[in-house]
C-alpha positions as CSV (number, residue, x, y, z in Angstrom):
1,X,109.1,92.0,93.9
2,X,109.2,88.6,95.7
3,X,111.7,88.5,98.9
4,X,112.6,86.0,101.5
5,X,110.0,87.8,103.7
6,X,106.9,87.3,101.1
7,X,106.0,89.5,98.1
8,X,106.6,93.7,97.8
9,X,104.0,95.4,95.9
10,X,105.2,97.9,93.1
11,X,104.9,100.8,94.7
12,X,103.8,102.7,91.5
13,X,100.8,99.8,90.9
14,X,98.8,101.6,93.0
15,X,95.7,103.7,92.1
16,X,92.7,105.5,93.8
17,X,88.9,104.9,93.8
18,X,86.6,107.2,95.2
19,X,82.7,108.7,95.3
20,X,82.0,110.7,92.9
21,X,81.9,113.8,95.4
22,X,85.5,113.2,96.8
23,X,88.9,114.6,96.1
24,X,91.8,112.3,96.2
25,X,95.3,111.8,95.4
26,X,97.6,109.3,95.7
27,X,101.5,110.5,95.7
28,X,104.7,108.5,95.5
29,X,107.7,110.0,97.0
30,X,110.9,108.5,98.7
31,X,109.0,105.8,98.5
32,X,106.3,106.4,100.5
33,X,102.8,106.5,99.2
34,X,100.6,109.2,100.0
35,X,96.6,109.1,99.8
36,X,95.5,112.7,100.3
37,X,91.6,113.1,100.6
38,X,88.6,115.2,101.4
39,X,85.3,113.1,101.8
40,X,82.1,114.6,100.7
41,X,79.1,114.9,102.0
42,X,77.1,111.8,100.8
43,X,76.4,109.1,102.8
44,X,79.1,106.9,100.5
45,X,81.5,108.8,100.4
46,X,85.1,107.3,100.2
47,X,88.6,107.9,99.3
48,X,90.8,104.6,98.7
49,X,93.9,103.7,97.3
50,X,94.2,99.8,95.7
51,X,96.3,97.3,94.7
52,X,95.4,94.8,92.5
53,X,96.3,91.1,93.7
54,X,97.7,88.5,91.9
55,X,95.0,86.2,93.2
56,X,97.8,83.4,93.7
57,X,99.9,85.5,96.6
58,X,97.2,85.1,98.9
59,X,96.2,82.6,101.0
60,X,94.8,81.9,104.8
61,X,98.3,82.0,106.4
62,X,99.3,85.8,104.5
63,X,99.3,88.7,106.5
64,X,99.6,92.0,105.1
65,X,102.9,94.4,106.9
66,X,103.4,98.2,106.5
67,X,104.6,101.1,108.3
68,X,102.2,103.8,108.2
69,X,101.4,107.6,109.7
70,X,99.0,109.7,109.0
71,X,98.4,113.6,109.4
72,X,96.3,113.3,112.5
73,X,94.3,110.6,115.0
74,X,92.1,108.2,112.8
75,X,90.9,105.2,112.2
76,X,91.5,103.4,108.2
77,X,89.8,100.3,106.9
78,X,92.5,97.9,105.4
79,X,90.1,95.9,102.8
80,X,90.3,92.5,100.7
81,X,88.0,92.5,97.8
82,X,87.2,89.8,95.6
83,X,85.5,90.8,91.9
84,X,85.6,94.5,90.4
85,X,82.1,94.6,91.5
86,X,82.9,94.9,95.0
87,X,80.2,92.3,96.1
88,X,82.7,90.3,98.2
89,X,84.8,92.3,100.9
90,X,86.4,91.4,104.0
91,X,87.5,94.8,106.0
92,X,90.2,95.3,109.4
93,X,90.9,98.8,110.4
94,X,93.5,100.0,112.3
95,X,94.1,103.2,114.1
96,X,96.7,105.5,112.6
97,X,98.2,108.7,113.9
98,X,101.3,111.9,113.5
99,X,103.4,109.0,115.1
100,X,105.1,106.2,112.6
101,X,103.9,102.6,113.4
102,X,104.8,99.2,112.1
103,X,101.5,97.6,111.2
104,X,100.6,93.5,110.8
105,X,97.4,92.6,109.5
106,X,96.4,88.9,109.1
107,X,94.5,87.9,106.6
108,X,92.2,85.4,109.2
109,X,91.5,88.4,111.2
110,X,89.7,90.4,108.4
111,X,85.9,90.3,108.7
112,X,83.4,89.9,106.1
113,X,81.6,93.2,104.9
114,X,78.4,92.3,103.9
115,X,77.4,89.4,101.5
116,X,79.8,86.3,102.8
117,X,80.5,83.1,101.0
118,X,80.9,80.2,103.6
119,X,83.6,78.5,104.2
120,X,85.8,79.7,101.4
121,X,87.2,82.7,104.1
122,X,88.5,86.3,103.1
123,X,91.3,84.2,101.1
124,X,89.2,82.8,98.4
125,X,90.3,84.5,95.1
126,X,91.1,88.0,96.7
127,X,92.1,90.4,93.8
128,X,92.4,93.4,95.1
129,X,94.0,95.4,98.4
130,X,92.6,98.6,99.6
131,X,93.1,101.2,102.0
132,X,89.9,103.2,102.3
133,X,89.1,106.4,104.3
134,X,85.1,106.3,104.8
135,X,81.8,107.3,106.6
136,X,82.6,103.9,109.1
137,X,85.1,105.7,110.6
138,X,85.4,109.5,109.3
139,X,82.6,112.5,109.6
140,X,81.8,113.3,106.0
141,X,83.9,116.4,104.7
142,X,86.8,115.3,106.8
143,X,90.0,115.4,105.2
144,X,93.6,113.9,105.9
145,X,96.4,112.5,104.5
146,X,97.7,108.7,104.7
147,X,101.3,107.7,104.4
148,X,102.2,103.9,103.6
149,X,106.0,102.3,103.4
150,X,107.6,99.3,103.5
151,X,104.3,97.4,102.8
152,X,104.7,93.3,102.3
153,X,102.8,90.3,101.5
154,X,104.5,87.9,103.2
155,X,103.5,84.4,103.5
């Protein structure tokens, strides 16, 4: 849904990805989205939920809103991805905890994972938006549960 304060992502667009030895779910209720997960014990190990971009609603001046809480002290990796493949990322994380907090991410403040492409920025023909509870910032086996509202793409 586009408003005057930038673009509202369907709430019930959104989907999970995750290793192979994780357990995940992603719940929508009042709306509020809820990622529940236990990691495994692999090194890669991951629990995310995505959004797939229309590459068109994002550029260098977008920054990505939401209020978010989670079900104890920890740290998530907001992530831009370019390509199903996964070969171009661009990661910020932000602390989360019990206490609801109004979150602003811009996109030139998101840091290239990996492989980087020069001068084209984390903008460049971004297709997907992820949320992603990993071994960067959680123990393997930990488990938790996420809770994202309100969340905008506003220009």
């Amino acid at each position: 849904m586009t408003t005057s304060a930038g673009y509202e992502p369907p709430l019930n667009a959104w989907q999970t990805e995750n290793h192979a030895d994780t357990e995940v779910r992603l719940e929508l209720n009042n709306e509020i989205l809820t990622l529940t997960y236990t990691l495994g014990n692999s090194k890669a190990t991951y629990a995310a939920m995505v959004y797939d971009i229309d590459t068109a609603r994002i550029d260098s001046n977008t920054s990505i809103d939401f209020l978010v809480r989670a079900s104890k002290p920890m740290r998530i990796s907001a992530q831009l991805r370019r390509g199903a493949s996964g070969d171009y990322r661009w990661r910020h994380s932000f602390y989360v905890d019990q206490r609801a907090r109004r979150i602003q991410l811009p996109i030139r403040d998101f840091a290239s994972v990996g492989l980087t492409i020069g001068s084209g920025g984390a903008a460049a023909d971004i297709d997907s938006l992820l949320f992603v509870a990993d071994t960067v910032n959680h123990d393997r086996n930990a488990s938790g549960e996420l809770h994202i509202s309100q969340l905008r793409i506003r220009d």
